[in-house]
Kinemage of the C-alpha trace (Angstrom):
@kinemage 1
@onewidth
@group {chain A} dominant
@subgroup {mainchain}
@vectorlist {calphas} color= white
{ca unk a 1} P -5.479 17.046 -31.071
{ca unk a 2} L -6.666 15.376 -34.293
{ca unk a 3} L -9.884 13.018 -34.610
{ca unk a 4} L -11.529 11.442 -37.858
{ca unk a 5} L -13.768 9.054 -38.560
{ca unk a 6} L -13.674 7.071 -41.649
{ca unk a 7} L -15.706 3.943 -43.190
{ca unk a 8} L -15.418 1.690 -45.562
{ca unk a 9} L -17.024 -1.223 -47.033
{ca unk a 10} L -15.276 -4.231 -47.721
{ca unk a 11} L -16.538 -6.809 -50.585
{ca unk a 12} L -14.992 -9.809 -48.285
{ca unk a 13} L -16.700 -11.690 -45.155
{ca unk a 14} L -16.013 -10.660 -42.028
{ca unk a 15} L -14.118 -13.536 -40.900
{ca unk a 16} L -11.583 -12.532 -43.930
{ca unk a 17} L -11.487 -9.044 -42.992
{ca unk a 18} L -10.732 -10.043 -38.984
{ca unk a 19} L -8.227 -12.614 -39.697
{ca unk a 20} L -6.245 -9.877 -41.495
{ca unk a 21} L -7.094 -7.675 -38.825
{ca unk a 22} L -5.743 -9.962 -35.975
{ca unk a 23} L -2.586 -10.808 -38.216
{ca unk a 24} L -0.915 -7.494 -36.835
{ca unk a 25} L 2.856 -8.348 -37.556
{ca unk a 26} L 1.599 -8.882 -41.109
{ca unk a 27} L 0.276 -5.236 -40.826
{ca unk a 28} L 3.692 -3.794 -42.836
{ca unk a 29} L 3.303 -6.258 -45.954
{ca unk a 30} L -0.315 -4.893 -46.591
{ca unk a 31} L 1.107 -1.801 -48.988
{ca unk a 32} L 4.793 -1.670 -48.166
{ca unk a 33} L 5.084 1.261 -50.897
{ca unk a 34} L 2.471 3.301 -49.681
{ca unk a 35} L 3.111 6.869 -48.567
{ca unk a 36} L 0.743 6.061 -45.434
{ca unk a 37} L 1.222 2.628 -43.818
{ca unk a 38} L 2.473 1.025 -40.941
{ca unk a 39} L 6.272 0.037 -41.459
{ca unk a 40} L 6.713 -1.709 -38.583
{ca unk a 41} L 4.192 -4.229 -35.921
{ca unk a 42} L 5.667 -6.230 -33.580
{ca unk a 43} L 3.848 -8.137 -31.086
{ca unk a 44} L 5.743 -7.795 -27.499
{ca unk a 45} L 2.908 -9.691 -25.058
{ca unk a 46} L 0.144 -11.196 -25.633
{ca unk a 47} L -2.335 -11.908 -22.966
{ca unk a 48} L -5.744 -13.228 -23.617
{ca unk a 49} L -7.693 -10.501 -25.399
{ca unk a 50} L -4.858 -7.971 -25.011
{ca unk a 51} L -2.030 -7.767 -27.368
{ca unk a 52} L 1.296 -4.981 -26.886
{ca unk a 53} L 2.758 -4.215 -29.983
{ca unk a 54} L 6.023 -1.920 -31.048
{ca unk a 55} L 4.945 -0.086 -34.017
{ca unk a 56} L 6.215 2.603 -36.525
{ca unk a 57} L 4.232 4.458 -39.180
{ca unk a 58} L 4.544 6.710 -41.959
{ca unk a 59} L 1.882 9.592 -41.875
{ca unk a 60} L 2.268 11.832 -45.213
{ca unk a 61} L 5.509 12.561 -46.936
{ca unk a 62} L 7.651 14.116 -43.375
{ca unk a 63} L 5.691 12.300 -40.602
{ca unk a 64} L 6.852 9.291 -38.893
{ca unk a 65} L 6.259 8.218 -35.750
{ca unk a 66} L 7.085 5.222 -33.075
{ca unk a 67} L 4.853 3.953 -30.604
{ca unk a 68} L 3.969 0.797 -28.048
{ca unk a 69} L 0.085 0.185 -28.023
{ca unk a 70} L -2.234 -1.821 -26.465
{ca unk a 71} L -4.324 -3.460 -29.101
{ca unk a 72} L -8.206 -4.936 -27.346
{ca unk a 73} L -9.515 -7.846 -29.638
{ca unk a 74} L -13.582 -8.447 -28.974
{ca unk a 75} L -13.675 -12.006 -29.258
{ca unk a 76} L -16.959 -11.740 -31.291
{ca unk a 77} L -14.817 -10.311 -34.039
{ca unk a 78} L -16.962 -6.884 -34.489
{ca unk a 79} L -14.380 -4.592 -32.433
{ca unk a 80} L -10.669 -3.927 -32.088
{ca unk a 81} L -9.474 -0.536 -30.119
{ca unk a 82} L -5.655 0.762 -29.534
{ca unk a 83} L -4.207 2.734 -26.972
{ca unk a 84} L -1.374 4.394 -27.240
{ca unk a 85} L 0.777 3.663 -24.613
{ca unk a 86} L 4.238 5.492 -25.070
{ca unk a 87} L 5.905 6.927 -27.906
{ca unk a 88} L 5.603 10.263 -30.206
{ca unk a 89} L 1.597 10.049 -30.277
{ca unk a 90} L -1.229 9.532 -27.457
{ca unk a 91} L -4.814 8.341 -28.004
{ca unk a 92} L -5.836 5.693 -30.197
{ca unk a 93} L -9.333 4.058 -32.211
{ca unk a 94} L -11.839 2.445 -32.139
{ca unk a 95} L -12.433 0.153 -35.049
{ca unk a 96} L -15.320 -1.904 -35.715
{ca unk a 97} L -16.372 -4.246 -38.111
{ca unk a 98} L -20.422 -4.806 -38.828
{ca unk a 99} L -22.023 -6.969 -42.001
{ca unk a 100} L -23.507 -4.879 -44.382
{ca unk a 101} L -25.646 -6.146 -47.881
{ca unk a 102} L -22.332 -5.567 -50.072
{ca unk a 103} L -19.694 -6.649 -47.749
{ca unk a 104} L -17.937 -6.384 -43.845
{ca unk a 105} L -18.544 -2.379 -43.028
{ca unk a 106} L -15.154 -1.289 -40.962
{ca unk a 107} L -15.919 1.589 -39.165
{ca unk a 108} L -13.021 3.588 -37.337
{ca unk a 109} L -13.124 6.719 -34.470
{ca unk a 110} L -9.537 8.003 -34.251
{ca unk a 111} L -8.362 10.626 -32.066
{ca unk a 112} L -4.482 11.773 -32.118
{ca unk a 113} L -2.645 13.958 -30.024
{ca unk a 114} L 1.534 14.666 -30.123
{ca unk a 115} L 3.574 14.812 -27.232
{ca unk a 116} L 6.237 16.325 -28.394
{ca unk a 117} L 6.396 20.443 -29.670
{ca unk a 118} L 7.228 19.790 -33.522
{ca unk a 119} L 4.070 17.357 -33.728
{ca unk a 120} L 1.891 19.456 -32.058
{ca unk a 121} L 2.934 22.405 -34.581
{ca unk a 122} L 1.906 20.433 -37.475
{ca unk a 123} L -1.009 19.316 -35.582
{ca unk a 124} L -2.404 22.295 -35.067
{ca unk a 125} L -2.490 22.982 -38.955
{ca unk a 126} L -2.955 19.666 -40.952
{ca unk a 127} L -3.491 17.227 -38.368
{ca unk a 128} L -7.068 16.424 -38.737
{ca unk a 129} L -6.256 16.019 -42.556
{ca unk a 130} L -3.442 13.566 -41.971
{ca unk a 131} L -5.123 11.805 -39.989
{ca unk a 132} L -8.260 11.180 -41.862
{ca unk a 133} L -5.969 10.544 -44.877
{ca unk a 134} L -4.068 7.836 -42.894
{ca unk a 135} L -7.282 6.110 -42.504
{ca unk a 136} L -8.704 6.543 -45.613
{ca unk a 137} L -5.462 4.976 -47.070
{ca unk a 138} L -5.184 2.549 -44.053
{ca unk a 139} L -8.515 0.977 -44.627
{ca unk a 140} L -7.990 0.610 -48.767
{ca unk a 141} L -5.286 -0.907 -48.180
{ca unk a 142} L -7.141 -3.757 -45.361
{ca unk a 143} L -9.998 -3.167 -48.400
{ca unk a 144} L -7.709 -4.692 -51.070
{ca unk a 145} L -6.106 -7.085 -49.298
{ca unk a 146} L -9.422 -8.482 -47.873
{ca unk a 147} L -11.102 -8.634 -51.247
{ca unk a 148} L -8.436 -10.204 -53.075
{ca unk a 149} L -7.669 -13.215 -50.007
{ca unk a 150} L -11.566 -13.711 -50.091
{ca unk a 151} L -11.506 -14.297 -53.997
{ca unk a 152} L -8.950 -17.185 -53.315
């Protein structure tokens, strides 16, 4: 089992940052060349606050993965968590999103385990790095997209 947490700040409003956020099928065309980034969101339900998504990612250079999740939207845009329902992961985040004097402050807890015996190998050895390197790309990625919608 992998966990990280990671931070950034963003120099873009918060609004900007959760209306990117909330745009999940959009989630692919934030870096679509990056080595980690989601290649893949689509939304299957959506039910009030709670949104099921089919997703795919690229973790590192050999690591891609497949999941469904269950995505929780506060409606006071300051929190969005994922569970990972099915697929080659479990676990999920918590991300959340607080005003700070330069910017929107995203804040993520991520904890990652594989269900299958090839993950868990290269789990046990670089999965804490991979993940906090997924997030640390992840959220310059939301970082640049944010900053350049909010000079618009």
């Amino acid at each position: 089992m992998a966990s990280s947490s990671n931070s950034k700040v963003i120099r873009a409003s918060r609004d900007t940052v959760w209306d990117i956020l909330v745009d999940m099928e959009s989630w692919p065309d934030w870096a679509p060349k990056a080595q980690n980034r989601i290649t893949y969101h689509h939304i299957l339900e959506k039910q009030g606050n709670t949104i099921i998504c089919e997703e795919r990612l690229n973790a590192g250079p050999f690591l891609k993965t497949k999941s469904i999740d269950r995505y929780i939207i506060s409606p006071t845009k300051e929190r969005l968590d994922e569970i990972i329902m099915t697929g080659d992961l479990q676990g999920g985040f918590e991300m959340t999103l607080s005003d700070g004097s330069q910017g929107t402050v995203v804040s993520v807890n991520a904890t990652i385990s594989p269900r299958n015996f090839i993950l868990r190998i290269i789990d046990l050895f670089f999965g804490k790095m991979i993940l906090h390197k997924f997030w640390e790309d992840l959220l310059e990625q939301l970082a640049v997209r944010a900053e350049t919608a909010d000079r618009r």
